[in-house]
N, C-alpha and C positions, 0 to 999 in steps of 0.2 A: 662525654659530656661537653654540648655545647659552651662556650665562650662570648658568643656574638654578643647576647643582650647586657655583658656586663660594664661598665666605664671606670676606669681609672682613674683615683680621685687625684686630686693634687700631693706628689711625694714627702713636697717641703711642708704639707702644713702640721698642725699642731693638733694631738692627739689628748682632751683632756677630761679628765671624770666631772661629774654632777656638781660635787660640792665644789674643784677648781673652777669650774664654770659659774657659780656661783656667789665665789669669793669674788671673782673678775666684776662681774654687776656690779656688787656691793662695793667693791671700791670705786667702781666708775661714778657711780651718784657721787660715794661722799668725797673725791676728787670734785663732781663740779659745785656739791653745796661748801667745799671750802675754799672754793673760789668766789662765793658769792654772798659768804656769810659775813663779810666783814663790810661790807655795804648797805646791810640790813639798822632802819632806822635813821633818828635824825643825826647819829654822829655819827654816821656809817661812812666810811672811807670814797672818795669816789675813784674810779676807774678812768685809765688812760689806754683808749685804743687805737691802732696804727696803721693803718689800712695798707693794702700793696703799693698803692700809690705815694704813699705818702702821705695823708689825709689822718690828722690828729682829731679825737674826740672824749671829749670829759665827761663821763657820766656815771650816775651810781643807779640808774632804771637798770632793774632786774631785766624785762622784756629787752633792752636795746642792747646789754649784755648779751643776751642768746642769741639773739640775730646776728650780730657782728659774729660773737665767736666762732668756729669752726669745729665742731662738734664729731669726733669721727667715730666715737663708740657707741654702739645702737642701744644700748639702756641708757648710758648719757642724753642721747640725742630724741629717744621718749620722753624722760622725763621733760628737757627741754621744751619741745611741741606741745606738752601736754600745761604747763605752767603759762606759756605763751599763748596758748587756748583759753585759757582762763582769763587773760588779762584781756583778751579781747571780746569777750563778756562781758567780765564785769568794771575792766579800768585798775586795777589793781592788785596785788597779791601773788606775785611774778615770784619774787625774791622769798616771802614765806613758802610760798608752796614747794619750791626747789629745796628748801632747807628744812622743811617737814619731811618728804621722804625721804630723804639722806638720812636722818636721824631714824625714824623709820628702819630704814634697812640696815644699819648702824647697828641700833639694837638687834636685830633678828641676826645676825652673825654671833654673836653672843651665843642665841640658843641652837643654832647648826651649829656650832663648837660644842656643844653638849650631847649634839646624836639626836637633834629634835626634829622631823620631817617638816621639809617644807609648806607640805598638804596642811598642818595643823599651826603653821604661823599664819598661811593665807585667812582659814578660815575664821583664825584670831582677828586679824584685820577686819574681814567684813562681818563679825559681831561688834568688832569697835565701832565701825565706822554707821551700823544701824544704833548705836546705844547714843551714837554722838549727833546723829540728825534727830533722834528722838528730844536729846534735850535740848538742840537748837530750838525746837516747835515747841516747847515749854518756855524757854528762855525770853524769844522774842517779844519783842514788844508792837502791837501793831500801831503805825500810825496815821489816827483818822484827817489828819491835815500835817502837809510839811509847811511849815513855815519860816522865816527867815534863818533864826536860832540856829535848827536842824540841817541846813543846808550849807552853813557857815563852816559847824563840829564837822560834818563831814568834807564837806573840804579842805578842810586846816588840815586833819586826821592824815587823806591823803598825799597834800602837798608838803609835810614834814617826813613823808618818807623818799622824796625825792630832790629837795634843796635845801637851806640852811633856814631855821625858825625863823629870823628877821627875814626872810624874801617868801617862807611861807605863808608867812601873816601878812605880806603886802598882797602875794597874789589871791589869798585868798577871796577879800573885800570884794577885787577886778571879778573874779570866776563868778561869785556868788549874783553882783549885782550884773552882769552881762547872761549870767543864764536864764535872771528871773525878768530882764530885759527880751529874752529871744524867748520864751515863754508867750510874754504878753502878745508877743508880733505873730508867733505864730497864731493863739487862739483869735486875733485880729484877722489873719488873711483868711483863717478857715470860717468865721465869721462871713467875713467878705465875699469867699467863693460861693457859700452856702446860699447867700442873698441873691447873686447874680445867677446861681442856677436855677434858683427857684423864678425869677425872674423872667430867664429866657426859656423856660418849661411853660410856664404861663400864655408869655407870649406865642410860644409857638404851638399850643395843644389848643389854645381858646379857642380858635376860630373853627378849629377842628371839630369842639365838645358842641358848641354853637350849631355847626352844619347836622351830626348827629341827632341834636333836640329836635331839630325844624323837621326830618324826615320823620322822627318818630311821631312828632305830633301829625303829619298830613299824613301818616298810614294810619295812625287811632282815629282820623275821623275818616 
């Protein structure tokens, strides 16, 4: 019996069953949502980071958290990507999302301690996770105009999860009236651009539609 096609794994590594492999995940998230959960909100602790160089930084953003950190276990460093994904979507929800699966997989250790296959927590998941967009699209409320009010709550909402309520409430005021400021400039320039193309379309097609009419008419006679 040949030998050739076979390769030698690494001696020194670590030789471990399903559910050890398992438990390792699971502790990985909830290692980094308890790293991260005490940050969470407006009394939320903030964070002191230290760079190689020496470069100090104070912050309690979930997303600025993940990037600095140094992530070296691969379901740690999922979940990670995947929260930091998010916040660059939607601007937010860094710090819950990381501390949702955590608790998330938290629990489901629970019922693998019980002999429960992991096939049938996943597929728990994705009937929650369908029961929980359905009641999203009941929940919502559409709105046919945003107006000041609405833009105010949501930005307060977000800037109290990232600085102290008195510097949230100042920045809010700034955020609100500078976005509904770059709002107006831009429907102005697209305004403007619109004019000026229609303009130089004019100018430049007229003479054209003009030479067109003259031939048609000296071929109809």
């Amino acid at each position: 019996m040949s030998l050739g096609g076979t390769t030698q794994i690494n001696p020194n590594a670590d030789v471990i069953g399903s559910k050890h492999a398992a438990k390792l995940n699971i502790h990985a998230a909830v290692g980094l949502q308890n790293v991260l959960k005490t940050n969470l909100g407006p009394r939320g602790t903030m964070k002191m980071l230290v760079s190689g160089a020496g470069a100090v930084k104070l912050t309690k953003d979930g997303k600025v958290l993940l990037d600095e950190m140094q992530i070296q276990h691969p379901t740690a460093a999922i979940i990670a990507r995947t929260a930091t994904a998010q916040d660059d979507m939607t601007g937010d929800g860094t710090t819950s999302n990381v501390l949702l699966t955590g608790e998330l997989l938290k629990q489901a250790e629970r019922y693998l301690d019980e002999g429960l296959h992991p096939r049938v927590l996943v597929e728990g998941f994705e009937a929650a996770r369908e029961e929980t967009l359905a009641f999203l699209d009941k929940f919502k409320k559409p709105q046919e105009k945003i107006d000041r009010d609405l833009l105010v709550a949501v930005a307060r909402t977000s800037l109290r999860t990232k600085v102290n309520i008195e510097l949230a409430d100042h920045l809010t005021e700034i955020v609100v009236n500078n976005t509904r400021l770059f709002l107006r400039l831009v429907r102005y320039v697209v305004y403007i651009s619109t004019h000026v193309a229609l303009v130089c379309f004019f100018k430049r097609w007229m003479p054209c539609s003009a030479y067109i009419q003259r031939e048609i008419k000296s071929t109809c006679i």
